[in-house]
N, C-alpha and C positions, 0 to 999 in steps of 0.2 A: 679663200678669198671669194670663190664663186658664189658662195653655199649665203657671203652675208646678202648678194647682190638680189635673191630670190625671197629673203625676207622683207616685210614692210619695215619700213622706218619705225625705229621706237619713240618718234616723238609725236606721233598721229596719234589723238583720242579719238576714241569711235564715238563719243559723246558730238565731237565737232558736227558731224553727218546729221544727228537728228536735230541740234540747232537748226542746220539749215536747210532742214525739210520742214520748220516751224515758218522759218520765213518765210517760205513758199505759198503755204497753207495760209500765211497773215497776207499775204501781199495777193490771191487768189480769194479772200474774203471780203477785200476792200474793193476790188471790181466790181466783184457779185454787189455788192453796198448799194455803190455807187452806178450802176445800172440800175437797181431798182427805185435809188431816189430820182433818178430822172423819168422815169415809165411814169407817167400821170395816171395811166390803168393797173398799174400792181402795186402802186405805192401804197402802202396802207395809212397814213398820213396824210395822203392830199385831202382835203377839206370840201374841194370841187367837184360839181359834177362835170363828165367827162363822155365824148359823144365821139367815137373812133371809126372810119368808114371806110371799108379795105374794098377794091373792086369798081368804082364807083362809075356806075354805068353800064355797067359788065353784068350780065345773068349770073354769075355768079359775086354778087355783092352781098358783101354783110354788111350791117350795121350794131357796131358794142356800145350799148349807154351805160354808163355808171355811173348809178345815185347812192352816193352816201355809201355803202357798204356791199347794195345790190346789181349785180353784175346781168346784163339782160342781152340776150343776140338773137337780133333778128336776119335772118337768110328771106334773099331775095326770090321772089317765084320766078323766074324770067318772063314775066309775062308783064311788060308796060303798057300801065293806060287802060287796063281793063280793069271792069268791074261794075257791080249794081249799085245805083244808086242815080241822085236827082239834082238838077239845080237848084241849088238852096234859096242862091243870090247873089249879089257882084260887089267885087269887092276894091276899093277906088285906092292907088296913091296919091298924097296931097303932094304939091311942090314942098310945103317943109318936111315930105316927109313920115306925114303920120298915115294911116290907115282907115276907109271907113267903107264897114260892111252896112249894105244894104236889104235884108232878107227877101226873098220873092216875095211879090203879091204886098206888098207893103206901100202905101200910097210916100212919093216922091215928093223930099223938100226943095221948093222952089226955089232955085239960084245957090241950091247948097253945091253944085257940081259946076256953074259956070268958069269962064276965068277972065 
């Protein structure tokens, strides 16, 4: 009577076991899925271009653009506000809203800036 208590059950298939390491393996594939359709940078499907900015303000800032299929990252120098270069010209917001550059050295349209 001891001897059956040490045996497994004869109604167990060892078949049932890898069933349900298939499950596992399916329901661990639909995460993985569905994490990558939501990432707008690894999805390979999104359509859009995609401009990701980790650090921001920090010396150590990146910035990830993705256009169309090309993947670009630029690392920050820690170095703000420096660098060579000139005053081009000035550049105005209008109350509705639009933009308008005025290049240096450039003779000024009268009443275009008043309000």
């Amino acid at each position: 009577m001891s001897l059956k208590l040490l045996h497994e059950p004869e109604n167990e298939d060892p078949i049932l076991s890898v069933v349900n390491l298939i499950d596992i393996f399916l329901v661990v594939i639909a995460a993985l899925l569905i994490t990558v359709a939501q990432n707008p940078l690894i999805n390979p499907f999104a359509k859009q271009d995609v401009t990701v900015i980790t650090d921001a303000g920090k010396p150590t800032m990146e910035v990830l653009v993705k256009k169309g299929e090309k993947i670009e990252k630029y690392k920050a120098s820690g170095e703000i506000g420096t660098g060579d270069g000139e005053k081009a010209g000035v550049a105005y917001r209008m109350k509705d809203g639009s933009m308008i550059y005025i290049p240096e050295g450039s003779e000024t349209v009268t009443g275009a800036m008043s309000d």
